[in-house]
N, CA, C and O of each residue as an XYZ file, in Angstrom:
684
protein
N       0.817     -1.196      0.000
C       0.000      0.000      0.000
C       0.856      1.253      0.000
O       1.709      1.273      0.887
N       0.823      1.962     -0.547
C       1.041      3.340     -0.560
C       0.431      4.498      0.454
O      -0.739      4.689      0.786
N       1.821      5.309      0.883
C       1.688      6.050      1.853
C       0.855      7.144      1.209
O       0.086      7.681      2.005
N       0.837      7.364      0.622
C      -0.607      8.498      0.180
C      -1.516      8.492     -0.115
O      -1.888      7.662     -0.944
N      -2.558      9.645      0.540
C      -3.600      9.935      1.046
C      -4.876      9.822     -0.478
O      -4.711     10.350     -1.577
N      -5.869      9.117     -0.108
C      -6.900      8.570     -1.442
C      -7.106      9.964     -1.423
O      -6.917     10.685     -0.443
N      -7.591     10.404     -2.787
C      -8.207     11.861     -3.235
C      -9.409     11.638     -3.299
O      -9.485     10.454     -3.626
N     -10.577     12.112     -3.170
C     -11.941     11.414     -3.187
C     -12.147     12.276     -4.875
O     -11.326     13.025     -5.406
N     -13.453     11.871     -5.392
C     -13.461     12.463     -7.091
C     -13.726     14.006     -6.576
O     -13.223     14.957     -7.173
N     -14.636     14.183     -5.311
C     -15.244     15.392     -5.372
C     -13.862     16.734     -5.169
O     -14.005     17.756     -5.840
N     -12.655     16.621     -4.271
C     -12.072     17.022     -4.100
C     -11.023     17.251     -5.574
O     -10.370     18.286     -5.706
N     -10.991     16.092     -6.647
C     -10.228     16.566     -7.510
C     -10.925     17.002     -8.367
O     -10.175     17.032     -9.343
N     -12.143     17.472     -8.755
C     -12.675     18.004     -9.709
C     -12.752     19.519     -8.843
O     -12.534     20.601     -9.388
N     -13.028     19.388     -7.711
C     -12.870     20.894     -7.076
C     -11.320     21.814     -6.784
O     -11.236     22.910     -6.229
N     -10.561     21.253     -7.161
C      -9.487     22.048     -6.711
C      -8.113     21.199     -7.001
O      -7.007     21.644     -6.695
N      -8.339     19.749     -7.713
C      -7.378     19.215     -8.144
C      -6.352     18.225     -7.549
O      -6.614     17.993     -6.369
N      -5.526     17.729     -7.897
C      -4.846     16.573     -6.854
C      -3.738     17.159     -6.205
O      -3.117     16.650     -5.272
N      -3.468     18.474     -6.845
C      -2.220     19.036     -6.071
C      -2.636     20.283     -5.713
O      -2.946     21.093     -6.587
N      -2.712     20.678     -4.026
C      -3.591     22.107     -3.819
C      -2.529     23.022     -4.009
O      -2.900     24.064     -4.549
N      -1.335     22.962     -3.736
C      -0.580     24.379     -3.775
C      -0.322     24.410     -5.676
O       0.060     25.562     -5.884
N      -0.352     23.969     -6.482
C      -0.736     23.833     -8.137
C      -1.558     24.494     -8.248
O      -1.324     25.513     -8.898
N      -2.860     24.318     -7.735
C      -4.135     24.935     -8.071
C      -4.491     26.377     -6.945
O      -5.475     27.084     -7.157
N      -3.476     26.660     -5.699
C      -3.688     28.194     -5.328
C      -2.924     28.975     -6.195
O      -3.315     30.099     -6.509
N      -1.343     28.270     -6.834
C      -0.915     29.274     -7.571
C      -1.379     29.444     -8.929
O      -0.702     30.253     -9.562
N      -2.231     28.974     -9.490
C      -2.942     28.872    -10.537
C      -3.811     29.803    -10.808
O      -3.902     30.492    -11.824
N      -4.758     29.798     -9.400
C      -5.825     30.342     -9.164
C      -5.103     32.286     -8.994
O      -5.715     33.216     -9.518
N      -4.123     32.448     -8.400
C      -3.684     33.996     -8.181
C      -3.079     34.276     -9.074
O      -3.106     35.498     -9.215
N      -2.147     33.485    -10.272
C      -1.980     33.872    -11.321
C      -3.216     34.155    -12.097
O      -2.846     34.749    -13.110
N      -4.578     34.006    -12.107
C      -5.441     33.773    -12.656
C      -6.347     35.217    -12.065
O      -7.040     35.997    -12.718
N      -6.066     35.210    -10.748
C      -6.384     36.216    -10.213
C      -5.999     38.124    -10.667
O      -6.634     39.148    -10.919
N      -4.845     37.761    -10.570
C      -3.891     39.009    -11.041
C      -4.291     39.099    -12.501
O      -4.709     40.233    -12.733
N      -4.313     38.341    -13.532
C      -4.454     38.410    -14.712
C      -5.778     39.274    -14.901
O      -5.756     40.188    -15.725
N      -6.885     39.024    -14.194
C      -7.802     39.292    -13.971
C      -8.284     40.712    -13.959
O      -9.045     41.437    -14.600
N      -7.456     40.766    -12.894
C      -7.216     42.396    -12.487
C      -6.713     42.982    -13.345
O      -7.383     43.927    -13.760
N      -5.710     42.807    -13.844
C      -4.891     43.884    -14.922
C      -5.671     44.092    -15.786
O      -6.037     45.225    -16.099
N      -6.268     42.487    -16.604
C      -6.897     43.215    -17.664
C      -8.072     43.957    -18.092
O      -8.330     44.421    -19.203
N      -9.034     43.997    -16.527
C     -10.314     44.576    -16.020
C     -10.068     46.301    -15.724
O     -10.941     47.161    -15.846
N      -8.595     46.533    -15.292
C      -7.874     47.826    -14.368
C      -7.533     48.701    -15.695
O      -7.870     49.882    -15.774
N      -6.857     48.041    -16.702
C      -5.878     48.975    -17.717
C      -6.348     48.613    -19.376
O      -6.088     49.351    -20.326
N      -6.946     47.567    -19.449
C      -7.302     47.250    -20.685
C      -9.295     47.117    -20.669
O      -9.779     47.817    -21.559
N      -9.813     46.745    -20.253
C     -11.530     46.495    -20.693
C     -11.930     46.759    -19.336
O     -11.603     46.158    -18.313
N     -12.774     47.863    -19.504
C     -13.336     48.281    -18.511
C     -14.804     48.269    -18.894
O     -15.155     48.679    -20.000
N     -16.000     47.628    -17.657
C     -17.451     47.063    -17.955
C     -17.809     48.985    -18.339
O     -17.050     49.896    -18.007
N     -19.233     49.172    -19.145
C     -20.075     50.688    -19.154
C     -21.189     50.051    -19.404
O     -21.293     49.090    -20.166
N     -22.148     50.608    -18.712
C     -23.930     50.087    -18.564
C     -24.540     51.451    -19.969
O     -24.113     52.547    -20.335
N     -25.229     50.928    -20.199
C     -25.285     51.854    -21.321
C     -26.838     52.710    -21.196
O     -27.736     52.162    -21.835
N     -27.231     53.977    -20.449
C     -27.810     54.464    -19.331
C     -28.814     55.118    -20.322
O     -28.344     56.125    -20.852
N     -29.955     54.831    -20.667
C     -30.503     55.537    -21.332
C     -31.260     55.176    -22.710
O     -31.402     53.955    -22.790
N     -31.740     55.802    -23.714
C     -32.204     54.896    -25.261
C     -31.726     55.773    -26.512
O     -32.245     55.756    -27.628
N     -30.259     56.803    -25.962
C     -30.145     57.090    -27.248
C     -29.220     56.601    -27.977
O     -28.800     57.343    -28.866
N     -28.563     55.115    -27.836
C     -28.054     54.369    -28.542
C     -29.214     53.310    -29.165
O     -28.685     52.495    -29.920
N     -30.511     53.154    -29.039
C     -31.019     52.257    -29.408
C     -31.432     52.979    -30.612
O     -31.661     54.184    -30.710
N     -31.528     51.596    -31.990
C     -31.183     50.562    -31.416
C     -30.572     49.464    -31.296
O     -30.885     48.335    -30.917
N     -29.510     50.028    -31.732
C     -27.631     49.157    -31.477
C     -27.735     48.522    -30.259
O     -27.566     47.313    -30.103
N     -27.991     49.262    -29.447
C     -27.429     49.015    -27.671
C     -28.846     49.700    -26.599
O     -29.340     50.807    -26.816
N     -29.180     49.020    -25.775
C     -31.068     48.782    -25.257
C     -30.392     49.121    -24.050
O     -29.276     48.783    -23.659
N     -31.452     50.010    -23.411
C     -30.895     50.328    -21.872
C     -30.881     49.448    -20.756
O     -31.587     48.558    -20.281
N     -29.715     50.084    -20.497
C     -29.512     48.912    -19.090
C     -28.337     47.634    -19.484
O     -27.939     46.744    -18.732
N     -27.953     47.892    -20.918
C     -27.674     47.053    -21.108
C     -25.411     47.197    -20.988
O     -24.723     48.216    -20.927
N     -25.108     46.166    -20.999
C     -23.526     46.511    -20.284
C     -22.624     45.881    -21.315
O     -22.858     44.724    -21.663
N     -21.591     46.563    -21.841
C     -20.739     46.179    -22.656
C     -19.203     46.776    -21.889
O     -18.998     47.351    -20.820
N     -18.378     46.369    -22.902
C     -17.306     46.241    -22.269
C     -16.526     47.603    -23.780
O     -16.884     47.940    -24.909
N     -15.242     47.983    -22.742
C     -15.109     49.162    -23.413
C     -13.386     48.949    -23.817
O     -12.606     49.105    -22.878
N     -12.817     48.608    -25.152
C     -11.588     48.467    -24.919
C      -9.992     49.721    -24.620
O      -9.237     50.105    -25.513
N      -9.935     49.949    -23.708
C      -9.146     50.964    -23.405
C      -8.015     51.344    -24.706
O      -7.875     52.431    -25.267
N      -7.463     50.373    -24.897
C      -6.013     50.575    -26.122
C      -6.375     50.388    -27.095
O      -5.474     50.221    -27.917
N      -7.923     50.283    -27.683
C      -8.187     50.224    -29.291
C      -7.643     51.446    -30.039
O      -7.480     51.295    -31.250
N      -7.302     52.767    -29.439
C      -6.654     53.835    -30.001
C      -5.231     54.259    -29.538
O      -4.808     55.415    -29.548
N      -4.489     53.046    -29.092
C      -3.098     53.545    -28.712
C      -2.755     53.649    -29.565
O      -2.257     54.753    -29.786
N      -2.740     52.623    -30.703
C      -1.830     52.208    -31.904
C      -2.603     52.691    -32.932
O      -2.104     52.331    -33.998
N      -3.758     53.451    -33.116
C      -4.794     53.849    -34.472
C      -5.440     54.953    -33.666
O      -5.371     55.398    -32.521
N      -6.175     55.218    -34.914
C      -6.975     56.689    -34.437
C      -8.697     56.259    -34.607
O      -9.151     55.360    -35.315
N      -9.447     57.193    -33.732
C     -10.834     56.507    -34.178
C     -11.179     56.994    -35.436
O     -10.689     57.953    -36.032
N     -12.452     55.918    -35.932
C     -13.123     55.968    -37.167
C     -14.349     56.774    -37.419
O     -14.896     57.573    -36.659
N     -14.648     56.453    -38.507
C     -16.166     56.962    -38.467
C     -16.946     55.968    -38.247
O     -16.542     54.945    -38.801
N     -17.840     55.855    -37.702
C     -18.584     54.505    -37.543
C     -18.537     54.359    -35.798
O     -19.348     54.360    -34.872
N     -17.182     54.244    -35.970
C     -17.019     53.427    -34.328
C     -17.945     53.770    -33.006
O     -18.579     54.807    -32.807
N     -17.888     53.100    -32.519
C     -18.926     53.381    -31.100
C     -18.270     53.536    -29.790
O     -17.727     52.458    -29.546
N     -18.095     54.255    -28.970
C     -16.908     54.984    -28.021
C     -17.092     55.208    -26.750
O     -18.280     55.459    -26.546
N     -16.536     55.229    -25.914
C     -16.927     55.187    -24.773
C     -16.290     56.611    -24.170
O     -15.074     56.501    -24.015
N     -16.690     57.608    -23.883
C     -16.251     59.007    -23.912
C     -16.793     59.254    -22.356
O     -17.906     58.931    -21.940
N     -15.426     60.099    -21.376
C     -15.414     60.587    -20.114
C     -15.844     62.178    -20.316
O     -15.353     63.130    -20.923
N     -17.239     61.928    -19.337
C     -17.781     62.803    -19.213
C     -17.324     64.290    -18.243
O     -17.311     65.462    -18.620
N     -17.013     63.770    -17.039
C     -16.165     64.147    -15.687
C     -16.454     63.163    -14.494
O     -17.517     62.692    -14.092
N     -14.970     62.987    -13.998
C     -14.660     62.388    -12.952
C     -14.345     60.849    -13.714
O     -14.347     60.935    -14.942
N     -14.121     59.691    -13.254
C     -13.613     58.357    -13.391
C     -15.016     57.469    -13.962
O     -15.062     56.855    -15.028
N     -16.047     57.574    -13.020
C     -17.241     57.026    -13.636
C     -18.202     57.284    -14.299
O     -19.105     56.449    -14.328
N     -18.338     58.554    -15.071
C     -19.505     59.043    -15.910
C     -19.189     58.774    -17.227
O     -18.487     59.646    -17.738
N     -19.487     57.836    -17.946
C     -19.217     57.577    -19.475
C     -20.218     57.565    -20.058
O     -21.306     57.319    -19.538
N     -20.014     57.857    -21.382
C     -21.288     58.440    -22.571
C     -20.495     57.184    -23.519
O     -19.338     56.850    -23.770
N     -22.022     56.690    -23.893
C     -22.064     55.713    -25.250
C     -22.165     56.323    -26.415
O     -23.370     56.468    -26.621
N     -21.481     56.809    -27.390
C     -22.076     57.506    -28.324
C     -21.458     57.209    -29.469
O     -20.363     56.774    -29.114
N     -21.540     57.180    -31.131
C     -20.988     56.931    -32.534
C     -20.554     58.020    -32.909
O     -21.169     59.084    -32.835
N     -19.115     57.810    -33.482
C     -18.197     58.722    -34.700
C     -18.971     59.494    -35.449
O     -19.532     58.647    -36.144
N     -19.358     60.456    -35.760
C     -20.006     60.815    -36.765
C     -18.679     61.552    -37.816
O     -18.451     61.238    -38.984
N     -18.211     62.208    -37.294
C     -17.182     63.514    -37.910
C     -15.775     63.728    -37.388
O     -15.408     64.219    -36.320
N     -15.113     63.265    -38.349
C     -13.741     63.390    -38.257
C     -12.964     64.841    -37.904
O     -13.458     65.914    -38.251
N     -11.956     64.769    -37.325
C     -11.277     65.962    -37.195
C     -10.928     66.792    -38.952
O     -10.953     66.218    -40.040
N     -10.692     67.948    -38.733
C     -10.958     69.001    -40.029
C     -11.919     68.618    -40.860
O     -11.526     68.613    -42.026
N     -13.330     68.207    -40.677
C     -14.660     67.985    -41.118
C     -15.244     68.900    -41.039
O     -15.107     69.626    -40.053
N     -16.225     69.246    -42.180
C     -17.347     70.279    -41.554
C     -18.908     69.420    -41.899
O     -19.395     68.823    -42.858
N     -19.307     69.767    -40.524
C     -20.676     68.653    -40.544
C     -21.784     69.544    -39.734
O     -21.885     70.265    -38.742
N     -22.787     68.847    -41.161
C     -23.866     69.356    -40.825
C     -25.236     68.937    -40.208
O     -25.107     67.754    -39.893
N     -26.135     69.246    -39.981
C     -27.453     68.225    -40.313
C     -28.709     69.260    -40.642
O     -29.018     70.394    -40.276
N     -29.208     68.359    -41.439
C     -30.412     68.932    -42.365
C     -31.339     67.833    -42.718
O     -31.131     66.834    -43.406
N     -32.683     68.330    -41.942
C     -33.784     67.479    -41.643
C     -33.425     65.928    -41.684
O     -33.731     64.962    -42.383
N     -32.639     66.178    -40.605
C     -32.316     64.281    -39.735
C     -31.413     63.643    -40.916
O     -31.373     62.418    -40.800
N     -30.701     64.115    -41.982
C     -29.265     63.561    -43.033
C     -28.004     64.692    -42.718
O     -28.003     65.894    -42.984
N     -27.241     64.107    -42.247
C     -26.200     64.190    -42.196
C     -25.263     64.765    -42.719
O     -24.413     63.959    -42.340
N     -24.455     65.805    -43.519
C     -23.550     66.111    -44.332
C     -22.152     66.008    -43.550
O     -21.891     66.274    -42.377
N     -21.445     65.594    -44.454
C     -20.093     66.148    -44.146
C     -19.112     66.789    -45.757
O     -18.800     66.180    -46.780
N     -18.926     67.916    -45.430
C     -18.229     68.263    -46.194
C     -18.964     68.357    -47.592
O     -18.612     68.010    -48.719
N     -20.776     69.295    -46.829
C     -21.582     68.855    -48.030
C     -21.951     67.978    -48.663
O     -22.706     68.120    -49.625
N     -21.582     67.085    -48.337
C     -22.277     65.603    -49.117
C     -22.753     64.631    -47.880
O     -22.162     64.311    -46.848
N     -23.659     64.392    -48.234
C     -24.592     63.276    -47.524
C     -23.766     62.295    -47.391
O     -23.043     61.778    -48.241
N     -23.975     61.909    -45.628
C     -23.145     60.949    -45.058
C     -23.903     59.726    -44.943
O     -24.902     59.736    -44.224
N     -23.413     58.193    -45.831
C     -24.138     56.488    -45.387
C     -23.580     56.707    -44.359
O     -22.444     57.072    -44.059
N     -25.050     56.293    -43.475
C     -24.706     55.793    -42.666
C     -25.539     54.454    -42.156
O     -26.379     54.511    -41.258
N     -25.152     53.136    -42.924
C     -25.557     52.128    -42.712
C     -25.965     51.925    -41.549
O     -27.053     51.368    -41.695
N     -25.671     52.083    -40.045
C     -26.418     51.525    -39.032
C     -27.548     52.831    -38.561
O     -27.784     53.186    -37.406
N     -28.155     53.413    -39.868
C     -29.117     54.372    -39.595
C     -30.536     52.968    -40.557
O     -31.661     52.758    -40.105
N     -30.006     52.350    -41.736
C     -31.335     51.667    -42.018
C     -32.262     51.038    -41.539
O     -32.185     50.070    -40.782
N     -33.447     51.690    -42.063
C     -34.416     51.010    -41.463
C     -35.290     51.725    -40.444
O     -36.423     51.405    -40.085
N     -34.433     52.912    -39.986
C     -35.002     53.624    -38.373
C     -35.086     54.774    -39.264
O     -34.260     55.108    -40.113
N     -36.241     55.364    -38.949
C     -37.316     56.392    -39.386
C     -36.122     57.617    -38.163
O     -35.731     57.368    -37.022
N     -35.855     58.906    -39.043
C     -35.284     59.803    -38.350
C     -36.619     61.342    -37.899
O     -37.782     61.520    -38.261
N     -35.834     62.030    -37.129
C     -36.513     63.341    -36.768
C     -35.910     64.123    -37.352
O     -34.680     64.125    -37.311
N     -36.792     65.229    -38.238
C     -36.017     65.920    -39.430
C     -35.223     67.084    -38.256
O     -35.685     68.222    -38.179
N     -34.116     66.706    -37.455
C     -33.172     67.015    -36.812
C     -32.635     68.377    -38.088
O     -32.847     68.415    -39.300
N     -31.794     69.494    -37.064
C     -31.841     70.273    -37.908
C     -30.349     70.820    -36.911
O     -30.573     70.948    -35.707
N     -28.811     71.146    -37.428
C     -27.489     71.575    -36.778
C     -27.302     72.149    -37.638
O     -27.661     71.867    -38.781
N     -26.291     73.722    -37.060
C     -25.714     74.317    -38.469
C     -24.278     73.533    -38.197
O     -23.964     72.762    -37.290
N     -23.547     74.017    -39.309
C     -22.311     73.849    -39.931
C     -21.506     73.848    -39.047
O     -21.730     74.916    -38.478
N     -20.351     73.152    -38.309
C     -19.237     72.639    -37.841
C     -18.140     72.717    -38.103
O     -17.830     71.534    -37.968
N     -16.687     73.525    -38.574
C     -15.720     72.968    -38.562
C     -14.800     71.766    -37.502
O     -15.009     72.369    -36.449
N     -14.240     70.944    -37.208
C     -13.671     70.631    -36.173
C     -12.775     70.730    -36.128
O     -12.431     70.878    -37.300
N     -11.609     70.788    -35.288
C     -10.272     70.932    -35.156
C      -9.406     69.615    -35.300
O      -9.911     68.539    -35.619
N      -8.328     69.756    -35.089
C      -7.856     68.714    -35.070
C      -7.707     68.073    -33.652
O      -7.416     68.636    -32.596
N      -8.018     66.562    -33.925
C      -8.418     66.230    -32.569
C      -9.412     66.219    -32.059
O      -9.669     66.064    -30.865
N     -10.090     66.388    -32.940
C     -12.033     66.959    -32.581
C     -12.170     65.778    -33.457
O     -11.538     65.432    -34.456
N     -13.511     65.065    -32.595
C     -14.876     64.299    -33.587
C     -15.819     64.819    -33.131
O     -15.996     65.402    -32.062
N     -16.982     64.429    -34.659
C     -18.500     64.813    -33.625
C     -19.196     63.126    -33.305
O     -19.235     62.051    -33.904
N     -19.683     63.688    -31.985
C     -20.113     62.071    -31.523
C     -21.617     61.861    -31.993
O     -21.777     62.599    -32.965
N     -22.708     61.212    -31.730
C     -23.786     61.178    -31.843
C     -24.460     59.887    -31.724
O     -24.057     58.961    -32.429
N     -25.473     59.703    -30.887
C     -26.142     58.771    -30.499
C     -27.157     58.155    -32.010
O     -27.543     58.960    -32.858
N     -27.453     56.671    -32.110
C     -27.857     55.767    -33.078
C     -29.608     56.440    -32.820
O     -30.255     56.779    -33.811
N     -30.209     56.560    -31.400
C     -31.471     56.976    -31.648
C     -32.224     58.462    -32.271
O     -32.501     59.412    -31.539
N     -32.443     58.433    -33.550
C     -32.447     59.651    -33.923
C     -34.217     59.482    -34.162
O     -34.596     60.212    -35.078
N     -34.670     59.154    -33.900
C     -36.655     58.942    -33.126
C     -36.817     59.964    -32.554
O     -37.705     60.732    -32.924
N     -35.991     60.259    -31.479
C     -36.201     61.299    -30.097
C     -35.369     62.704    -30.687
O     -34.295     62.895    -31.257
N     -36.731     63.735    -30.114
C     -36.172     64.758    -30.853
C     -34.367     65.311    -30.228
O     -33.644     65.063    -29.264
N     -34.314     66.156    -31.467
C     -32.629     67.006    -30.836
C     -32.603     67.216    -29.740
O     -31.625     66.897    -29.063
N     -33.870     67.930    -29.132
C     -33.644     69.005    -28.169
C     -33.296     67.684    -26.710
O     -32.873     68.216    -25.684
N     -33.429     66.451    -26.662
C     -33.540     65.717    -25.770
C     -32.046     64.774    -26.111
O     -31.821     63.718    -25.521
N     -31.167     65.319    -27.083
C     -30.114     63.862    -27.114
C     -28.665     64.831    -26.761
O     -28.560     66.032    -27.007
N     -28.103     64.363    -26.421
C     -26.324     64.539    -25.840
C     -25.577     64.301    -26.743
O     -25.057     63.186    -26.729
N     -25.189     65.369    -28.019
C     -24.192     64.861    -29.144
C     -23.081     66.103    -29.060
O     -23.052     67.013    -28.231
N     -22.262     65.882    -30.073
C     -21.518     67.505    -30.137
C     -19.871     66.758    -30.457
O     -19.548     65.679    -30.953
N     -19.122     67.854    -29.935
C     -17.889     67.774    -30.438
C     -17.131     67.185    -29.158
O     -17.630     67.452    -28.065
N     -16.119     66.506    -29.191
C     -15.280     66.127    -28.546
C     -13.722     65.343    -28.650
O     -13.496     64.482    -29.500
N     -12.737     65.785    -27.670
C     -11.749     65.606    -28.298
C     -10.736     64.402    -28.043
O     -10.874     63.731    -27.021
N     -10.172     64.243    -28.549
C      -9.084     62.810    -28.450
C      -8.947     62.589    -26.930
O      -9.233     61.442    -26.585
N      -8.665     63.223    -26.186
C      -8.036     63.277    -25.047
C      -9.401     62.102    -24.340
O      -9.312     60.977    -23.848
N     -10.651     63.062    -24.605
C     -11.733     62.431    -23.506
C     -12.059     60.866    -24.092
O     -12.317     59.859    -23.433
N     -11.974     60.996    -25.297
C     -12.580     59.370    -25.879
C     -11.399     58.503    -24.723
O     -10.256     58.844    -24.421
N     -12.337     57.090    -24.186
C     -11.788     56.503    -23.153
C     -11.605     55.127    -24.413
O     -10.409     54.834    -24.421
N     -12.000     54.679    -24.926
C     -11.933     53.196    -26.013
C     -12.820     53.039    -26.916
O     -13.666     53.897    -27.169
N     -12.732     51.976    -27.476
C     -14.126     51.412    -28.226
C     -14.720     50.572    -27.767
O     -14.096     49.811    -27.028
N     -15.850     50.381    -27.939
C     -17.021     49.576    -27.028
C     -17.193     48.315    -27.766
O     -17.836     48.568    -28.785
N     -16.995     47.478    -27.716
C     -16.831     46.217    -28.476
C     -18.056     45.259    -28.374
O     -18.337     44.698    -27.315
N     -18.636     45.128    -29.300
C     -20.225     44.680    -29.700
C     -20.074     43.108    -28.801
O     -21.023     42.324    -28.765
């Protein structure tokens, strides 16, 4: 017989046949955890319906911090932008690139005078929304929420600059 101790099944499916294997496993696993929750993907509840209807309230996505270390944002993209302080973030879409001039005229879009596709607008009936003319700077986008149902006077869009965009929000 052998001097070591029977493992019962329940104990090795819970934590394995070797416990100090599976604590350092578990805090490597731990730490990993952390870092990449702390500096890379951070959770945003998405507070409200003027992303719908891409993104439904209440609903929580994850925001990737370094999608713009190495690139710049797009048009299209969907962003996770600091409002003030650490926890106030705005969900909102690319509309307008830096040195753009953008407009809107009855709920279509211009940039640079010409009517902007914007594929994740099909299908959704707009409010003949009405902005004058924009230059942006450099370093400037204009942001703008997917629900364009609800009139102007009720949605949170506008200009904002590199600095505040926090990542991209990853579907």
């Amino acid at each position: 017989m052998s001097n070591e101790t029977k493992i019962s099944l329940f104990q090795r499916l819970l934590i394995g046949s070797n416990i100090r294997l599976t604590l350092i496993r578990a805090t490597i696993l731990v730490i990993i955890v952390f870092v990449i929750f702390k500096f890379v993907l951070i959770p945003v509840r998405c507070d409200g319906i003027s992303m719908e209807p891409t993104y439904s309230n209440n609903s929580i996505h994850l925001v990737n911090k370094l999608a713009y270390r190495f690139g710049t944002p797009q048009r299209g993209d969907i962003i996770s932008i600091r409002t003030s302080g650490e926890k106030v973030l705005l969900m909102k879409r690319i509309i307008g690139l830096p040195g753009e001039r953008i407009s809107i005229k009855s709920g279509q879009v211009y940039i640079n005078d010409e009517p902007l596709d914007e594929p994740w607008m099909n299908g959704i009936e707009r409010q003949p929304w009405n902005r004058k003319e924009v230059k942006l700077n450099p370093n400037e986008y204009l942001v703008i929420g997917d629900n364009r149902t609800m009139p102007i006077e009720n949605h949170e869009m506008g200009e904002v600059y590199l600095r505040r965009i926090v990542g991209k929000v990853i579907r």
